[in-house]
C-alpha positions in Angstrom: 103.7 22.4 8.0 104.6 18.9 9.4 106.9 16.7 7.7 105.5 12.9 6.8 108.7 11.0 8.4 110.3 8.8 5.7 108.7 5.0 5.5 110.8 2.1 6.2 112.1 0.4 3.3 110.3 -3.3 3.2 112.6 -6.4 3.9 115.5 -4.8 5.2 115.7 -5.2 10.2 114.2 -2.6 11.9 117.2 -0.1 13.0 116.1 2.8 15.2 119.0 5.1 14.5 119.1 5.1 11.0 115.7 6.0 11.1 116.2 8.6 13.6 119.7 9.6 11.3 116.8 10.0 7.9 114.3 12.1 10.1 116.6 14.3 11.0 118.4 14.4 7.5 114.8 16.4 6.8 115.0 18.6 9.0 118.3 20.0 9.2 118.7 24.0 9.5 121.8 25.5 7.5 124.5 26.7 9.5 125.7 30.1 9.7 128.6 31.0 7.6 131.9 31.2 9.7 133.4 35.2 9.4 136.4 36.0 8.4 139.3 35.8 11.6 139.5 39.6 11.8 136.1 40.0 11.1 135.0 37.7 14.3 133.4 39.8 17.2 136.1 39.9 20.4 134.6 38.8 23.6 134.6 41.8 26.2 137.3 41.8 28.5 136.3 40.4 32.1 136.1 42.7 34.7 135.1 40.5 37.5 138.4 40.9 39.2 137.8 44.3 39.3 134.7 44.1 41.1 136.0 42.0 43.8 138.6 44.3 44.3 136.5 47.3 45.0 134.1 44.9 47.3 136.9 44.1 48.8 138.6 47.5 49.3 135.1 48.7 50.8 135.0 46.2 53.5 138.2 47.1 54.4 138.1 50.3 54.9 135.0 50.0 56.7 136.6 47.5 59.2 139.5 49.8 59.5 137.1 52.8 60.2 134.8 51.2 62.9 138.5 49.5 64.8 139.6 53.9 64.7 136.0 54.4 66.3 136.3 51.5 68.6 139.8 52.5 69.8 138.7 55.6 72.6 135.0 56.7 71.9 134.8 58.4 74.5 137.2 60.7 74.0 139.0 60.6 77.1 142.6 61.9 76.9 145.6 60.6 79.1 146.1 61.8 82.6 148.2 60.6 84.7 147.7 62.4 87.6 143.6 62.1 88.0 141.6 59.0 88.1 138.8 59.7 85.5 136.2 57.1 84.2 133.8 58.4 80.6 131.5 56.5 78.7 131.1 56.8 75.0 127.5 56.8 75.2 124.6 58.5 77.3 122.3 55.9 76.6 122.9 51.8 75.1 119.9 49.4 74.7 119.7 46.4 77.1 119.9 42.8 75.8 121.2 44.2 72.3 124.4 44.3 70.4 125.0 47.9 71.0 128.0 48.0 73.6 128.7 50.6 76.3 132.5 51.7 75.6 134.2 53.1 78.5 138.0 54.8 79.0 139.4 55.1 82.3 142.1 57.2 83.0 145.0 57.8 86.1 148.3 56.7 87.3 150.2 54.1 85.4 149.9 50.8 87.6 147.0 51.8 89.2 144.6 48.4 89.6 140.8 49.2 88.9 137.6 47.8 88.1 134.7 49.6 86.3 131.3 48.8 87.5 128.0 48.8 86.4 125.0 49.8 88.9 127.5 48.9 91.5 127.6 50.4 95.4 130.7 48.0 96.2 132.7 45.6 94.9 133.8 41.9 96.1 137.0 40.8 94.8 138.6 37.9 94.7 142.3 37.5 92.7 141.2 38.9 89.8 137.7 38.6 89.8 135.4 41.3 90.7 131.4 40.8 91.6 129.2 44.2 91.7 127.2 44.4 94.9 124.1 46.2 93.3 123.0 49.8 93.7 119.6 49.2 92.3 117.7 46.3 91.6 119.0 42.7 91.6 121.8 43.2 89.3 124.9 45.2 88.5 128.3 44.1 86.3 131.8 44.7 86.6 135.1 44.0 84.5 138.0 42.1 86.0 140.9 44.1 88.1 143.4 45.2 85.6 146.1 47.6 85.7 146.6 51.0 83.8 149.8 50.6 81.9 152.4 53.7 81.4 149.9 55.3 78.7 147.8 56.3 81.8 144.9 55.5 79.7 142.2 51.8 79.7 139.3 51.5 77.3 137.3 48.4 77.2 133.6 48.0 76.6 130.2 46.3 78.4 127.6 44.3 76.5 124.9 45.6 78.8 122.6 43.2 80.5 120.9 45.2 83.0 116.8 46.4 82.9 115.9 49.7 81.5 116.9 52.8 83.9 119.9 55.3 85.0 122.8 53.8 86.1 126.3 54.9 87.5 129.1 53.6 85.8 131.5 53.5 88.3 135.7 53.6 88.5 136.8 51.7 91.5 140.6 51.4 92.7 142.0 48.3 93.8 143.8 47.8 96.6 144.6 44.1 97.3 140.3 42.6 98.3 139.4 46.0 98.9 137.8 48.1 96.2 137.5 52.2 96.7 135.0 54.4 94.6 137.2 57.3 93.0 135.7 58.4 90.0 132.0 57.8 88.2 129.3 58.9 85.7 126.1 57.8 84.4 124.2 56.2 81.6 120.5 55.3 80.5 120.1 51.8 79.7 116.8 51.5 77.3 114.6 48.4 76.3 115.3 47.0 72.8 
């Protein structure tokens, strides 16, 4: 049913709002009654905090568990008395986020490199370029020392073509580089 708005009394200026004000004087909808103050419904206790907390406490602890993981995955304990080199992986995709970890272990001071598909070694200061076994390419890490835990980890983004590759510990002796220790991995295509 539509209302007939109210007509404009004759002789008296146009004024828009007081027709507007009459229109709307016709229409008007009753309010609801106002309860009683201990009668009024409570508003539910937030609880957003809460869920940020537990977000939070989740991303934690799965930061904390992959840096645990991170730390040795290879699994390699301390020897001081053997140069060792282990991987924490038998096989990483090339080209991808997926890194190779690797642990060296031996005498505390001992300066090495660990290579990727590398024969020799070139070194200069503390800069060391793989001479490749196979193919065009191989990587290496810089020289570094072993410090009195007798144990190095450290990890390779792999750049290298699909295939089987030696992952190689070399000793450092001033330019020269010696081969002492090594194992393999399969690099795979993404």
């Amino acid at each position: 049913m539509t209302t007939k708005p109210p007509e404009e009394p004759a002789g008296q200026p146009h004024d828009p709002y007081q027709y507007g004000f009459d229109v709307a004087q016709r229409q008007r909808i009753p309010l609801p009654e106002i309860a009683e103050e201990g009668q009024r419904r409570r508003r539910p206790p937030r609880d957003t905090w809460k869920w940020v907390l537990g977000g939070l406490a989740v991303v934690t602890g799965v930061a904390i568990g992959r840096g645990v993981a991170a730390r040795n995955a290879t699994a390699l304990s301390a020897d001081c008395h053997r140069l060792r080199v282990a991987v924490g992986e038998k096989s990483v995709v090339s080209h991808s986020s997926h890194l190779l970890h690797w642990a060296v272990t031996g005498p505390a001071g001992t300066s090495y490199v660990v290579a990727l598909n590398a024969r020799s070694l070139s070194v200069s200061g503390d800069v060391a370029n793989a001479v490749p076994a196979v193919g065009a390419a191989g990587q290496a890490s810089r020289v570094q020392k072993l410090g009195h835990g007798c144990l190095a980890t450290g990890v390779f983004g792999v750049l290298l073509p699909p295939g089987r590759y030696d992952v190689t510990m070399f000793r450092v002796e001033d330019v020269t580089a010696i081969p002492v220790a090594h194992t393999s991995v399969t690099v795979t295509a993404s």
